[in-house]
C-alpha positions in Angstrom: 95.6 116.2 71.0 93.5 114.4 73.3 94.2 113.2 77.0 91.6 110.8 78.4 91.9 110.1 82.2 89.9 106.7 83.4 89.3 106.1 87.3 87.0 103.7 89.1 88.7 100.2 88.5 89.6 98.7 91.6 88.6 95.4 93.4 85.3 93.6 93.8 83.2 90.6 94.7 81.5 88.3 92.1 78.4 89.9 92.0 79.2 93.9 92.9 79.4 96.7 91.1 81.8 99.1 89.5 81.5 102.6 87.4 84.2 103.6 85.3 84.6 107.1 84.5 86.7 108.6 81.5 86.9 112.5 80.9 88.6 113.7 77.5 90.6 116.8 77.7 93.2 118.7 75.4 92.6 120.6 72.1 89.8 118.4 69.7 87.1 118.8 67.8 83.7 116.6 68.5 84.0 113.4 69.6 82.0 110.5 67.6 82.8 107.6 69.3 83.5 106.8 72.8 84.2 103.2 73.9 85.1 101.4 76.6 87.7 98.1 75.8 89.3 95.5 78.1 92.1 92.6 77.5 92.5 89.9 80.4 96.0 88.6 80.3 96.4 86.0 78.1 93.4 87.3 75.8 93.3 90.0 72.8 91.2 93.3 73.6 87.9 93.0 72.8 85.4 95.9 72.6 83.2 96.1 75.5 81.0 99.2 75.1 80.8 102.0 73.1 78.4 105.1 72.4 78.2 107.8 69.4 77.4 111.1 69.6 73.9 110.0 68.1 73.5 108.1 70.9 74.1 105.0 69.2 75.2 101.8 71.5 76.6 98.4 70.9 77.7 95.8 73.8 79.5 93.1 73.5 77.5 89.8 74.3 78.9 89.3 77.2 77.9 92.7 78.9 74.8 92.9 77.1 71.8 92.9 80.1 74.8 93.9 82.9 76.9 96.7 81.9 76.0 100.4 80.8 77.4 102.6 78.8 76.4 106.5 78.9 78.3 109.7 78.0 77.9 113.6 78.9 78.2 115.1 75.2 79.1 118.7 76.5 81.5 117.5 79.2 83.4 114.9 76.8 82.9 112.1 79.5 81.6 109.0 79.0 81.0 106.4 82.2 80.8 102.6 82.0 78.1 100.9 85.0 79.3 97.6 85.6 76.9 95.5 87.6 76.8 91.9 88.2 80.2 91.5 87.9 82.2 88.0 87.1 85.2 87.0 87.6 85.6 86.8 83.9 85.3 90.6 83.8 88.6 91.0 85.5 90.8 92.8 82.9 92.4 96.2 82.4 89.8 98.3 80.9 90.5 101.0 78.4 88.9 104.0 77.4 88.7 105.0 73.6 87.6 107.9 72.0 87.5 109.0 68.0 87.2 112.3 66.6 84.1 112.9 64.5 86.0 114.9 61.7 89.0 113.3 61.3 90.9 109.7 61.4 92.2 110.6 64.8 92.0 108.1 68.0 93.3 108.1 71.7 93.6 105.6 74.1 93.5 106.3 77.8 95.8 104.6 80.3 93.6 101.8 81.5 92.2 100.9 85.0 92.2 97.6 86.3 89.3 95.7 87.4 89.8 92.5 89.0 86.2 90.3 90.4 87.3 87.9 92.9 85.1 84.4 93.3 
């Protein structure tokens, strides 16, 4: 069993910044994949960000040149740098993590990040 817990939405200006932060605790085996998703009301989630344990990243178009993903392999946590920020980023943000050696995934509560104009 995994238990993520996210911190650092909160409330910014068009053009600010934001980190997310998301540490994995409980009883697991390695992580593979840890993500970062979002859904704006009215939308479906979309994948925002996400990171293996290789080290292999993929963005979303959107965040691509703007937002960065990174992890700490040893400490389970992985961190999304939002900079530039627009008010179509406002959305709750969830963090996502899948177990390298098994079919297992966990979601974490989400943290909302609104961008004002």
């Amino acid at each position: 069993q995994v238990q993520l817990v996210e911190s650092g939405g909160g409330l910014v200006q068009a053009g600010g910044s934001l980190r997310l932060s998301c540490a994995a605790s409980g009883s697991f085996g390695s992580i593979n994949v840890m993500a970062w998703y979002r859904r704006a009301p009215g939308k479906q989630r979309e994948l925002v960000a996400s990171i293996t344990i290789g080290g292999n990243i993929d963005y979303v178009d959107s965040a691509k040149g703007r937002f960065t993903i990174s992890r700490d392999n040893a400490k389970n946590i992985v961190w999304l740098q939002m900079n530039n920020l627009k008010p179509e980023d406002t959305a709750a943000y969830y963090c996502y993590v899948k177990e390298a050696t098994s079919p297992l995934n966990y979601w974490g509560q989400g943290t909302q990040v609104t961008v004002s104009s």
